[in-house]
BAFI-3210 file (N, C-alpha, C; in Angstrom, 3 decimals, decimal comma, padded with zeros to 6 digits):
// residues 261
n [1|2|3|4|5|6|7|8|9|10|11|12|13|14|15|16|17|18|19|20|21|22|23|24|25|26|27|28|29|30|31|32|33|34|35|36|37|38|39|40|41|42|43|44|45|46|47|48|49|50|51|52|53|54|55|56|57|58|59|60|61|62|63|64|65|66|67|68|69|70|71|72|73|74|75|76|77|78|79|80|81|82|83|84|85|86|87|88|89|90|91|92|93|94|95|96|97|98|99|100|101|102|103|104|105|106|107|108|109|110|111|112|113|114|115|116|117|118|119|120|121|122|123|124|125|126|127|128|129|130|131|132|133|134|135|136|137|138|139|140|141|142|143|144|145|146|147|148|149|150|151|152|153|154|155|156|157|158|159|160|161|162|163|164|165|166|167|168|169|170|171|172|173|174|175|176|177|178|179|180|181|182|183|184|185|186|187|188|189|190|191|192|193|194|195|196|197|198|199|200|201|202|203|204|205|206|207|208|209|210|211|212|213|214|215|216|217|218|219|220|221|222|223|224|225|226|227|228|229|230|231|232|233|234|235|236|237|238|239|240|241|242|243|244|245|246|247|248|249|250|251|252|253|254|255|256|257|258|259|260|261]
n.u [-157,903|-157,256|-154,771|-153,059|-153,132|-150,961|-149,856|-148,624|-148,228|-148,317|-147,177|-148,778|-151,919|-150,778|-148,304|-148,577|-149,887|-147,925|-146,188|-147,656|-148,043|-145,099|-144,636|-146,795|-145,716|-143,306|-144,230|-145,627|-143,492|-141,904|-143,939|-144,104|-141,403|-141,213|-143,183|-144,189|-146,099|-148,992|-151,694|-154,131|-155,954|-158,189|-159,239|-161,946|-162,674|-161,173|-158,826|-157,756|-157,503|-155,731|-153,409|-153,454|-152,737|-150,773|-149,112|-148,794|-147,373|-144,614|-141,661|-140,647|-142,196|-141,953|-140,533|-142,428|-144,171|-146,078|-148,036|-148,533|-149,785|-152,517|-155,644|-157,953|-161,282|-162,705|-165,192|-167,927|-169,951|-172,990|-173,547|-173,857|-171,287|-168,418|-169,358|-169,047|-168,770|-168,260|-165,624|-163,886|-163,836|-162,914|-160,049|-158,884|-158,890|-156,777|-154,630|-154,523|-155,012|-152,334|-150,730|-148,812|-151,118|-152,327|-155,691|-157,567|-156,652|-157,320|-160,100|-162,819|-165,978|-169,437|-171,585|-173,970|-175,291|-174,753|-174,226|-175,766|-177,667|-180,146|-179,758|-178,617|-177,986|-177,177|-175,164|-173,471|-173,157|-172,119|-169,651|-168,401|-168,472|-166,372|-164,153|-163,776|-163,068|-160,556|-159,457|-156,906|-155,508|-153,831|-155,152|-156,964|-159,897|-162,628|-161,554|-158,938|-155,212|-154,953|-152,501|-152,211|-154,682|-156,564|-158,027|-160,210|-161,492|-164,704|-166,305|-167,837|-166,832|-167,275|-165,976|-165,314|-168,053|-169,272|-171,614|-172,492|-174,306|-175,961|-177,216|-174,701|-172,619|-173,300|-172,818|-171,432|-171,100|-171,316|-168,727|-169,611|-171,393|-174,917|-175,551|-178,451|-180,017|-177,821|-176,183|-174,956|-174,744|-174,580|-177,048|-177,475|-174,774|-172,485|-170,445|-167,240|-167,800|-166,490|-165,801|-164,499|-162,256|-160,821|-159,158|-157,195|-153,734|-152,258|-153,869|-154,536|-155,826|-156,816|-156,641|-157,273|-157,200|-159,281|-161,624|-161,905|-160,847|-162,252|-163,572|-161,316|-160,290|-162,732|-162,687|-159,797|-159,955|-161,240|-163,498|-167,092|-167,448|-170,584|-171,014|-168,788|-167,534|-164,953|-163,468|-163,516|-161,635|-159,034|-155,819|-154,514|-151,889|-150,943|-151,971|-152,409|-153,142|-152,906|-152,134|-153,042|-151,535|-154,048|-155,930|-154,870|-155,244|-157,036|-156,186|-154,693|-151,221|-149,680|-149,930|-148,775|-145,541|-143,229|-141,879|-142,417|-142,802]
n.v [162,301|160,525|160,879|159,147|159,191|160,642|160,214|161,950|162,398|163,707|164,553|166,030|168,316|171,218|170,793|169,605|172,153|174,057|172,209|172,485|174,902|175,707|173,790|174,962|177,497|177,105|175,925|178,015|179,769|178,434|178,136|180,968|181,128|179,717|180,863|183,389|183,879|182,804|180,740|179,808|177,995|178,427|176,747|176,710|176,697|174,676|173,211|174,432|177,090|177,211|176,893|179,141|180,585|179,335|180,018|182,578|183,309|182,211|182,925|182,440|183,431|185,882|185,218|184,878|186,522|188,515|190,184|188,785|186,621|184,964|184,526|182,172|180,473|177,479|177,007|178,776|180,467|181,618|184,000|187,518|190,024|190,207|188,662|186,874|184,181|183,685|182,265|183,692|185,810|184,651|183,691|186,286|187,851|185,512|185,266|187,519|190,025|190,506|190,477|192,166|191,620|191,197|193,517|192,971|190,418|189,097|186,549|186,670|184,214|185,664|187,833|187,185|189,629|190,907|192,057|189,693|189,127|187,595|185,605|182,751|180,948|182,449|183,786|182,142|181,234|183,697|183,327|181,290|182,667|184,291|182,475|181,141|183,772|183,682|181,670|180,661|179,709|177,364|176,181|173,434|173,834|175,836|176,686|178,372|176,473|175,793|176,302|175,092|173,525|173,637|171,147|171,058|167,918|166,871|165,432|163,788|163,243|165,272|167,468|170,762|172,536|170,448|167,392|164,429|162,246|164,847|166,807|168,551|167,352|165,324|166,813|167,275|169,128|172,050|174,558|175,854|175,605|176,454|175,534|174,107|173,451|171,825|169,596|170,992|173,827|177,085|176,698|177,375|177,428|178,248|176,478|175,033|172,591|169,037|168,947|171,345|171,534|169,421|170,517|171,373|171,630|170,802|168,885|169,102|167,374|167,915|166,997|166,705|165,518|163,186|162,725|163,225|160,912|158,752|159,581|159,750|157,000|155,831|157,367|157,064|154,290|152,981|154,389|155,585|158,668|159,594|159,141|159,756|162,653|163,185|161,227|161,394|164,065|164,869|165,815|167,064|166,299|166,078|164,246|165,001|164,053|165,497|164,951|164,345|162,349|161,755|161,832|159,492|157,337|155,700|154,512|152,241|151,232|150,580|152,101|154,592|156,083|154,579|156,181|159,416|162,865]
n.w [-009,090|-006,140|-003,611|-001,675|002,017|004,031|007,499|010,191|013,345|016,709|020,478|021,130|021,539|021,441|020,458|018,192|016,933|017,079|014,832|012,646|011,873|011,283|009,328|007,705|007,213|005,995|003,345|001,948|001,957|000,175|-001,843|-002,930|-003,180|-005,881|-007,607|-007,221|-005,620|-003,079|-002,085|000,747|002,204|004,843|008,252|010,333|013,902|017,053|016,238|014,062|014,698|016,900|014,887|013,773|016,072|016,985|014,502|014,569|016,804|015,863|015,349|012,714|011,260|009,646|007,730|005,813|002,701|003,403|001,782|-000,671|-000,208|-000,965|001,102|001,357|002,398|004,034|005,003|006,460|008,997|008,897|009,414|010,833|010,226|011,432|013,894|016,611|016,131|013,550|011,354|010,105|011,571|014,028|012,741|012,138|015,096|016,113|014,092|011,688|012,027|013,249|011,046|007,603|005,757|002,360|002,112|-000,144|-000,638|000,797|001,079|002,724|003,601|002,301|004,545|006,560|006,542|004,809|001,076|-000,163|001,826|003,879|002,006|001,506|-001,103|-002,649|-001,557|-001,787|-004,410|-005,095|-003,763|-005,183|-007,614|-007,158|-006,252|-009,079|-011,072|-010,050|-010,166|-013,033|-015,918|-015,609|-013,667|-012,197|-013,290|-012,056|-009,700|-008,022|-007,477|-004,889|-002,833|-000,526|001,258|004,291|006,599|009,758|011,443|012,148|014,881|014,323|011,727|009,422|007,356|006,995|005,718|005,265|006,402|007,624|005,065|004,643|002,004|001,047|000,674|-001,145|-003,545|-006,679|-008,823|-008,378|-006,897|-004,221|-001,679|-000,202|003,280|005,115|008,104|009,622|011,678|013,777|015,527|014,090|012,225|009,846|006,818|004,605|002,501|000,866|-001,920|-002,256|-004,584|-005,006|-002,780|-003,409|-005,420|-005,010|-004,325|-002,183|000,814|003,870|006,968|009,948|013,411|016,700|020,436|021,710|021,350|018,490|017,981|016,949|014,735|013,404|013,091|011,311|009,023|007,925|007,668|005,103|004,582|003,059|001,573|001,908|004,308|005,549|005,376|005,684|004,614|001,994|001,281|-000,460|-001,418|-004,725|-005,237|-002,462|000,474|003,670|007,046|010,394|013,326|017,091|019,714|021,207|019,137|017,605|018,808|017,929|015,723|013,338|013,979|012,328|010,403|010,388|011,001|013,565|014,957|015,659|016,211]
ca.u [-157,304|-157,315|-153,697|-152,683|-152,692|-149,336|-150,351|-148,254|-148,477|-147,625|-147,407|-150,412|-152,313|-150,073|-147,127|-149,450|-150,043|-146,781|-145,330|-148,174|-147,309|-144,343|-144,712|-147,100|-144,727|-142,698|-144,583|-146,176|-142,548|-141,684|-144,482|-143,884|-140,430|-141,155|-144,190|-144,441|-147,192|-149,238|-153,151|-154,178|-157,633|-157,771|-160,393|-162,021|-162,382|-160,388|-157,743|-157,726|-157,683|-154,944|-152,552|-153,235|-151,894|-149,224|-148,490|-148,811|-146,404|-143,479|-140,821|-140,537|-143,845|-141,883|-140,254|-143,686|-144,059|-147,286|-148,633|-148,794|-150,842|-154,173|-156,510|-159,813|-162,051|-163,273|-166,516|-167,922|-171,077|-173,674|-173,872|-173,509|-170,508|-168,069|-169,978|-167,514|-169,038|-167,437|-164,757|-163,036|-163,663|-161,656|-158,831|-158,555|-158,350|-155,956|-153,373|-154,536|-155,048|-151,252|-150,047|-149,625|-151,999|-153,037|-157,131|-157,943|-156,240|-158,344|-161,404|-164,159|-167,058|-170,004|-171,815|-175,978|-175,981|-173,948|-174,756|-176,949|-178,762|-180,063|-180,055|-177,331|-177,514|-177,085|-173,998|-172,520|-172,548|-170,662|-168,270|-168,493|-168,037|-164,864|-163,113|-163,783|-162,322|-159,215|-158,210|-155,774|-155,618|-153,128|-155,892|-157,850|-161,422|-163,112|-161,524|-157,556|-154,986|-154,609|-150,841|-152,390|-156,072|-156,386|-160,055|-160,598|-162,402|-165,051|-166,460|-168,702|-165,902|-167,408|-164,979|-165,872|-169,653|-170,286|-171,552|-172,520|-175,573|-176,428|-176,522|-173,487|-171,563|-173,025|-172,890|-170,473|-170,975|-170,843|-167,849|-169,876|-172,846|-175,332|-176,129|-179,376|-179,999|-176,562|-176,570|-174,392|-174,902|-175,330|-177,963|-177,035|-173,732|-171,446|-168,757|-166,750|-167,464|-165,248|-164,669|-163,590|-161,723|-159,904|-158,961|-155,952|-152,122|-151,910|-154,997|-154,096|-156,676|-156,212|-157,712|-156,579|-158,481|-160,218|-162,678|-161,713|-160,221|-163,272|-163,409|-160,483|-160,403|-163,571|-162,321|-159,054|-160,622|-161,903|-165,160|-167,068|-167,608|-171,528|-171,078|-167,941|-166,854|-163,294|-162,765|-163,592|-160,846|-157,985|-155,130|-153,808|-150,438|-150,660|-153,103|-151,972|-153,429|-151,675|-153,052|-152,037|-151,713|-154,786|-156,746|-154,475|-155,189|-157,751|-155,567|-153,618|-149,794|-149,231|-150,901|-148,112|-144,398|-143,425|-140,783|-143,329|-142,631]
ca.v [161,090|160,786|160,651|158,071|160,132|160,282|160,726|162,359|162,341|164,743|164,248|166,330|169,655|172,063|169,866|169,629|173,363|174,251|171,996|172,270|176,202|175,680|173,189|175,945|178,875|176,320|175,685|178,960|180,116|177,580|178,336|182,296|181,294|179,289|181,529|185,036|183,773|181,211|180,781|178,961|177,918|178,295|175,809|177,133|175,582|174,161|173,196|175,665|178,711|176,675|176,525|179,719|181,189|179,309|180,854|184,222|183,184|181,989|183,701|182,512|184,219|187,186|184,791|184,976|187,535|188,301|191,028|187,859|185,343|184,644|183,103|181,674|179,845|176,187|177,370|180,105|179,931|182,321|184,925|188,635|190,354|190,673|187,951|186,186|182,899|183,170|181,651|184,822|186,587|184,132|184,323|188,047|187,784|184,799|185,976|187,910|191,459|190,798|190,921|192,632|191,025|192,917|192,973|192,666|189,082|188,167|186,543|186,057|184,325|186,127|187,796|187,082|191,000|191,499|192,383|188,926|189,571|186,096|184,176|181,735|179,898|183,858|184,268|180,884|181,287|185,193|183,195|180,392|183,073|184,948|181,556|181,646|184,610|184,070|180,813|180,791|178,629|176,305|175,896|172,268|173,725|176,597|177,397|178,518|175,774|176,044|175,224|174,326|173,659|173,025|171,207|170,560|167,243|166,703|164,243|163,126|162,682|166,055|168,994|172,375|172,271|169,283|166,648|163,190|162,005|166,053|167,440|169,419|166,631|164,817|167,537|166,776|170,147|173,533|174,249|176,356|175,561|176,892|174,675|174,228|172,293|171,947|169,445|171,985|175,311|177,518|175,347|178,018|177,758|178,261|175,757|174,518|171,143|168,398|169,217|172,375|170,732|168,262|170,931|171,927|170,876|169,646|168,549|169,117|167,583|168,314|165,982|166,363|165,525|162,355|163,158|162,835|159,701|157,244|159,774|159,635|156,024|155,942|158,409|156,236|153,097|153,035|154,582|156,298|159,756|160,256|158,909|160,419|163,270|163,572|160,196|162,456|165,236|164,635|166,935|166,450|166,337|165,331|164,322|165,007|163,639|166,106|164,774|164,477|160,783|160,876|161,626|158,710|156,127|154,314|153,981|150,443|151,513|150,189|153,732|155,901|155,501|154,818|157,710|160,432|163,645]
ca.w [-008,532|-004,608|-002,953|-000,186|002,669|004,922|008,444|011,296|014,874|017,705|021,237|021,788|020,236|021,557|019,596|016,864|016,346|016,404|013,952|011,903|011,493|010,949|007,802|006,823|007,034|004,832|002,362|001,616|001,309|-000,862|-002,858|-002,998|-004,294|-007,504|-008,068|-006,885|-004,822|-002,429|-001,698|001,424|002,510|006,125|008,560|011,774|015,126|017,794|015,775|013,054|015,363|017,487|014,337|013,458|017,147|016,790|013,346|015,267|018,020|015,284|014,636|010,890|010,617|009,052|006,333|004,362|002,157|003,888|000,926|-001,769|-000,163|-001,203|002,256|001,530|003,901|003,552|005,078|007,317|009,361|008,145|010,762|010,578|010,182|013,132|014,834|017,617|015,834|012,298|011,417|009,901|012,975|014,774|012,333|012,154|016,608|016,322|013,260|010,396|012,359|013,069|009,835|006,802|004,375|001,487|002,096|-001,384|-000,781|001,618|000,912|003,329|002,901|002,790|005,945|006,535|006,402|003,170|000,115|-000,427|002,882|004,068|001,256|001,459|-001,773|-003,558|-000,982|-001,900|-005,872|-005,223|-003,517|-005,772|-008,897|-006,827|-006,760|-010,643|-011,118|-008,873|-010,995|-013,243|-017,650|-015,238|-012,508|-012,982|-012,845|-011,723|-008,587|-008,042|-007,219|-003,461|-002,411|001,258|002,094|005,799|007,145|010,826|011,280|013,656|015,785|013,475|010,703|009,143|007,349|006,264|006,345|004,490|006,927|006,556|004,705|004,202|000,720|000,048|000,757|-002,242|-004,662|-008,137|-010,019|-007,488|-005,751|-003,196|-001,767|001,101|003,988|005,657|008,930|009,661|012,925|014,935|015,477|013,956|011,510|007,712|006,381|003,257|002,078|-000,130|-001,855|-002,347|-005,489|-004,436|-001,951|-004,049|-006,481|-003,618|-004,496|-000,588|001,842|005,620|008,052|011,269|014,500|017,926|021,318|022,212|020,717|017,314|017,384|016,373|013,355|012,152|012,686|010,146|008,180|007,577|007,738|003,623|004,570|002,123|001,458|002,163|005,685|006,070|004,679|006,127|003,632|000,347|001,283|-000,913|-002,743|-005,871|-005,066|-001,352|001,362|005,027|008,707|010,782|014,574|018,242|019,761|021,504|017,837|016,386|019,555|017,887|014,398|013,643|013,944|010,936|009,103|010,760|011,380|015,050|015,272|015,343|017,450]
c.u [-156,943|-155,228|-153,651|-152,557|-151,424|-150,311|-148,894|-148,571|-147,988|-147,864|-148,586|-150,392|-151,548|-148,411|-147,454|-149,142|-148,615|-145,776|-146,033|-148,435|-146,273|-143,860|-145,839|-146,187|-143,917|-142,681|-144,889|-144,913|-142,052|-142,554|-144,325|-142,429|-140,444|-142,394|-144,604|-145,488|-147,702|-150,602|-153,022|-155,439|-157,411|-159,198|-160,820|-161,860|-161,314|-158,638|-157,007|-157,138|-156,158|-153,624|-152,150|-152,484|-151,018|-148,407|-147,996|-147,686|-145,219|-142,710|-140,445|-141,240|-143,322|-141,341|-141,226|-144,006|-145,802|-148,773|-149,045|-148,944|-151,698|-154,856|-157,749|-160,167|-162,680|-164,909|-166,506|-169,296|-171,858|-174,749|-173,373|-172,124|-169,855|-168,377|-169,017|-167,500|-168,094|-166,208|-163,474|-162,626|-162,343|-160,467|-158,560|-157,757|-156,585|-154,716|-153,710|-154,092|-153,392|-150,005|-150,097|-149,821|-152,100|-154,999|-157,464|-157,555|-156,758|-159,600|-162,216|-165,537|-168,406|-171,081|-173,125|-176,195|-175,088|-174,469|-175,968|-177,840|-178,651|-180,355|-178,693|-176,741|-176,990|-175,539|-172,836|-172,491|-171,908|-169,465|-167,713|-167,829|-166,575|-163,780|-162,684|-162,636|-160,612|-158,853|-157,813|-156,235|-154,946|-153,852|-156,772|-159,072|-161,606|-162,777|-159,568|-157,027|-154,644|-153,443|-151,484|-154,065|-156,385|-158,326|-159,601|-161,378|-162,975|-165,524|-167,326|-168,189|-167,138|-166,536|-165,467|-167,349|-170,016|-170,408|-172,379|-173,904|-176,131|-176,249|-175,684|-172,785|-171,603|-172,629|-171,540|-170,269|-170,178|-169,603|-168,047|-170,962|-173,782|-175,623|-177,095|-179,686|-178,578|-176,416|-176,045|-174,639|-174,136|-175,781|-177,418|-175,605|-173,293|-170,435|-168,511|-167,523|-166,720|-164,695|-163,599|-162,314|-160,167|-159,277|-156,871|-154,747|-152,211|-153,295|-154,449|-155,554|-156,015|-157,587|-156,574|-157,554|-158,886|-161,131|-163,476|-161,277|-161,107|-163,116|-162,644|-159,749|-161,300|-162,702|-161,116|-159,149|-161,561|-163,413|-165,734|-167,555|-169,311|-171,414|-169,823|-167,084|-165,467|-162,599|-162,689|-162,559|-159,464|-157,348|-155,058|-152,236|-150,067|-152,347|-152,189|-153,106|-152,183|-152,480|-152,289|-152,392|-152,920|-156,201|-156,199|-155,052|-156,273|-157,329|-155,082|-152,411|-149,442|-149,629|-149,631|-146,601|-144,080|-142,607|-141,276|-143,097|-143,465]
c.v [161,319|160,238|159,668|159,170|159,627|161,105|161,057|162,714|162,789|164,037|164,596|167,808|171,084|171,928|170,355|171,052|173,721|174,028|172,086|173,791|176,430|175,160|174,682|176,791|178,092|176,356|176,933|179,727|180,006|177,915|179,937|182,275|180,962|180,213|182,822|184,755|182,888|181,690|179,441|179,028|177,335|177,668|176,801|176,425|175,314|174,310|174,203|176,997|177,878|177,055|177,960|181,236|180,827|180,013|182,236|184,393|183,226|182,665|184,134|182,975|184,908|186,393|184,613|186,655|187,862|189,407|190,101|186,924|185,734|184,163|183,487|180,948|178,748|176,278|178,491|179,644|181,749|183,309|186,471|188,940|191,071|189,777|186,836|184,592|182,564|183,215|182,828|185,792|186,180|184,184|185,483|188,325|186,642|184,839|187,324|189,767|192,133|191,077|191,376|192,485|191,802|192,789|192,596|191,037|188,258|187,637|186,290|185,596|185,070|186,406|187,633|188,830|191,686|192,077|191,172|188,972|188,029|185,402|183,619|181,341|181,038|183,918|183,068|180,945|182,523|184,346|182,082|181,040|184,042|183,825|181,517|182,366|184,452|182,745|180,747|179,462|177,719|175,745|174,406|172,913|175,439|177,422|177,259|177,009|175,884|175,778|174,221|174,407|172,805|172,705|170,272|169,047|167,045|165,171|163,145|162,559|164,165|167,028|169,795|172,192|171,393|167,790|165,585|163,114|163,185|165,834|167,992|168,463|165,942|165,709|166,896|168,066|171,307|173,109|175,008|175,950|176,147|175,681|174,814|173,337|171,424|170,931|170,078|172,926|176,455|176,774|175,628|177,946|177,840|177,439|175,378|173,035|170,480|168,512|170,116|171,972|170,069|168,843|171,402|171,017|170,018|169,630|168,469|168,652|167,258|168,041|165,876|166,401|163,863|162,135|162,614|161,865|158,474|158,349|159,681|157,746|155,770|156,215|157,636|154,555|152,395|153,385|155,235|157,173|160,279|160,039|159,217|161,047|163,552|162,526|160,897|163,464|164,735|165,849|166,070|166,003|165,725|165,307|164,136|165,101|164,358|165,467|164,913|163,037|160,436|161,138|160,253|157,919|155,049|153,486|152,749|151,359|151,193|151,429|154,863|155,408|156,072|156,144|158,896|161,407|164,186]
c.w [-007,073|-004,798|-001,727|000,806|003,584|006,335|009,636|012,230|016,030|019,056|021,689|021,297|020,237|020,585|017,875|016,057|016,255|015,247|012,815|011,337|010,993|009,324|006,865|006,357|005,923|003,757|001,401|000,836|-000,304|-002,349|-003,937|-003,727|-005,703|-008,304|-007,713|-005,695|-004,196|-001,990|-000,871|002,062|003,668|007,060|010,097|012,886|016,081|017,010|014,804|013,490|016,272|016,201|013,987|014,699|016,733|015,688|013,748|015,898|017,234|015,307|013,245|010,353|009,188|007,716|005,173|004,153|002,210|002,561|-000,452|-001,681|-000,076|000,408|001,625|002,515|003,203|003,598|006,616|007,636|009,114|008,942|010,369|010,535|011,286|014,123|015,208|016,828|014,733|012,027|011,097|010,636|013,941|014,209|012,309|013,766|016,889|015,369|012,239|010,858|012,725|011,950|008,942|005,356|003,553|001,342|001,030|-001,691|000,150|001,505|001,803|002,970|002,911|004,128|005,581|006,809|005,263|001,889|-000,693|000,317|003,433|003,239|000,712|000,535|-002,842|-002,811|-001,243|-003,413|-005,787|-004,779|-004,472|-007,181|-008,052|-007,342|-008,351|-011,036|-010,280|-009,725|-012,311|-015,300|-016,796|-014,235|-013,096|-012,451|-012,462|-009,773|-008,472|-007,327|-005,710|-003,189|-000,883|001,334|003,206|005,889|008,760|010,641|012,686|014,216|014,844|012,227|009,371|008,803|006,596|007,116|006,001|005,765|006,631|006,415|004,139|002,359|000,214|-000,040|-000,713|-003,384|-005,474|-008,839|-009,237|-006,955|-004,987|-002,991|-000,236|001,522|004,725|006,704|009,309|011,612|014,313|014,838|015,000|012,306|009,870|007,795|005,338|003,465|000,876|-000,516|-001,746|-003,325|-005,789|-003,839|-002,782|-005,192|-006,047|-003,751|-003,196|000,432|002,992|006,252|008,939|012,480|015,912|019,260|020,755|021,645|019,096|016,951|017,132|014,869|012,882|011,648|011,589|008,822|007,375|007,391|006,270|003,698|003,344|002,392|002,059|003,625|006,324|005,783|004,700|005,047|001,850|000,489|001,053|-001,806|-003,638|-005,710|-003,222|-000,595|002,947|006,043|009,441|012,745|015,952|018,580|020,239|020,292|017,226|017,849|019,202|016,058|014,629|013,350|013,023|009,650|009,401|011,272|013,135|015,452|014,960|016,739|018,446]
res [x|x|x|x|x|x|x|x|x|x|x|x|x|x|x|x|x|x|x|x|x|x|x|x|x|x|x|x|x|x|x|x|x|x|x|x|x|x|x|x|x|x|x|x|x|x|x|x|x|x|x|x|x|x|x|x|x|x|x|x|x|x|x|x|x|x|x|x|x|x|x|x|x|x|x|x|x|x|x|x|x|x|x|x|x|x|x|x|x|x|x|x|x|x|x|x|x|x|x|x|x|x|x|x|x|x|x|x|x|x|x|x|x|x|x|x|x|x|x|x|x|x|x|x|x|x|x|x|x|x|x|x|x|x|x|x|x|x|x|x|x|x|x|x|x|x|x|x|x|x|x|x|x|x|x|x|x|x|x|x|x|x|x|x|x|x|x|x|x|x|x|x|x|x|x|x|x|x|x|x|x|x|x|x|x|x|x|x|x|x|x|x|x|x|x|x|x|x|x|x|x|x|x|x|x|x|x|x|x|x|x|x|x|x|x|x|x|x|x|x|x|x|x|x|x|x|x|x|x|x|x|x|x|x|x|x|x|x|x|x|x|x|x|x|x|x|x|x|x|x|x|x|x|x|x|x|x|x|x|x|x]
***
C-alpha cells in the first residue's frame, strides 16, 4: 500500500543536507533503541554524497551506535572495484572510512571484477540472494525491512537505476536486477526494484537544484510509474520529499506547508 508522501523544503542544498542528516542520525537512533539495530539503504549522487558529508561533519554522528547498522545501496554502477565512479566509493571518501562500521555490515553491491566478473544479471541475483538472507520471519518479503531507504531523483524523474520506460523499472518479481543501456553513464548497472524499494519502513527522496524541479513536479503530479519512476517509490510506513526551494519551485504550495526552513 503506497503512503501519501509529506514533503519538506529547505532554503537550499546545503540546508537540505544538513537537516536531512540530522533526521537520519534520528531515526537510526531511534531505531537502534527499540531494536538493537537499524539498516539503511544509502543513494549516490549529488545529493546522496551531500547528506552523507554532512552526516560526517555532525556532531550527533557519535550518538549512532555505528557497529549495528546494516548500509545497503539502492544501486551501484557496474564498474570495477575502487573506481572513483561507484557509488560506494563515494560513500567510503564522504563518511563510511570515518567511522566505525562493522564491515561485515556493509554491503556493497557487486564490482565488474568480483567474483561474477562481467555478468551483471549473476552479480544482481548474489545481491539479490544477500538481501534474502539478511531478512528477518517479521520482514514483508524477501528483502530486510529498511528503517530508512534514501533515492536521489534525477532530472529525468529516475531513482536508483530504474529509469523510465527501461525494464527494471517494470519488473514485479526480482528485487535486484542488472541494467543494460542505462541513458547515463556508465550504460551496466545493478539496482534495486521497486519492490525492493517499497519493502522500506520510510522512503526519503531527495531533489535539490533547478534541475530537478520539473521532476519532481511529475513525480508529484499522479504520474505513473513506467514514465516516472520517482512516482513508484513509496515506504510502508512513510514516504518523504526531502528538497531545497529551487527543486520545489515548480510544485503548487498547496503540497507543502508554508513554514518550511
Amino acid at each position: 500500500m503506497s503512503t501519501a508522501p509529506q514533503l519538506v523544503v529547505h532554503r537550499d542544498k546545503e540546508l537540505m543536507a544538513q537537516a536531512a542528516a540530522a533526521r537520519l542520525i534520528t531515526r537510526i537512533v531511534d531505531a537502534q533503541s527499540s531494536r538493537g539495530e537499524a539498516s539503511v539503504v544509502l543513494t549516490g549522487g549529488r545529493n546522496g554524497n551531500g547528506l552523507l558529508a554532512a552526516l560526517a561533519a555532525a556532531p550527533a554522528r557519535d550518538a549512532i551506535d555505528w557497529s549495528r547498522l546494516d548500509l545497503w545501496w539502492g544501486d551501484e554502477r557496474f564498474l570495477p572495484e575502487g573506481d572513483p565512479d561507484r557509488n560506494v566509493t563515494q560513500a567510503r571518501e564522504a563518511l563510511l572510512d570515518a567511522v566505525p562500521l562493522d564491515p561485515k555490515r556493509v554491503h556493497a553491491m557487486p564490482a565488474s571484477d568480483g567474483p561474477h566478473g562481467s555478468d551483471v544479471e549473476t552479480a544482481a541475483a548474489a545481491y539479490a540472494a544477500e538481501l534474502a538472507a539478511a531478512a528477518g520471519p517479521e520482514d514483508h518479503g524477501p528483502v530486510p525491512a529498511f528503517d530508512v531507504l534514501m533515492l536521489g531523483v534525477g532530472p529525468d524523474t529516475h531513482v536508483a537505476s530504474l529509469f523510465p520506460e527501461l525494464p527494471a523499472v517494470r519488473e514485479t518479481e526480482r528485487t535486484v536486477v542488472g541494467v543494460h543501456g542505462a541513458p547515463k553513464p556508465p550504460p551496466t548497472r545493478v539496482t534495486l526494484t521497486l519492490p525492493a524499494i517499497r519493502a522500506a519502513r520510510e522512503v526519503w527522496l531527495l531533489a535539490a537544484g533547478e534541475d530537478k524541479a520539473e521532476a519532481a513536479a511529475i513525480a508529484l503530479s499522479g504520474a505513473g510509474e513506467i514514465q516516472a519512476p520517482a512516482a513508484g517509490a513509496y515506504g510502508r510506513t512513510r514516504t518523504l520529499w526531502l528538497l531545497d526551494a529551487a527543486a520545489a519551485s515548480q510544485l503548487p504550495r498547496t503540497l507543502y506547508p508554508p513554514a518550511t526552513a
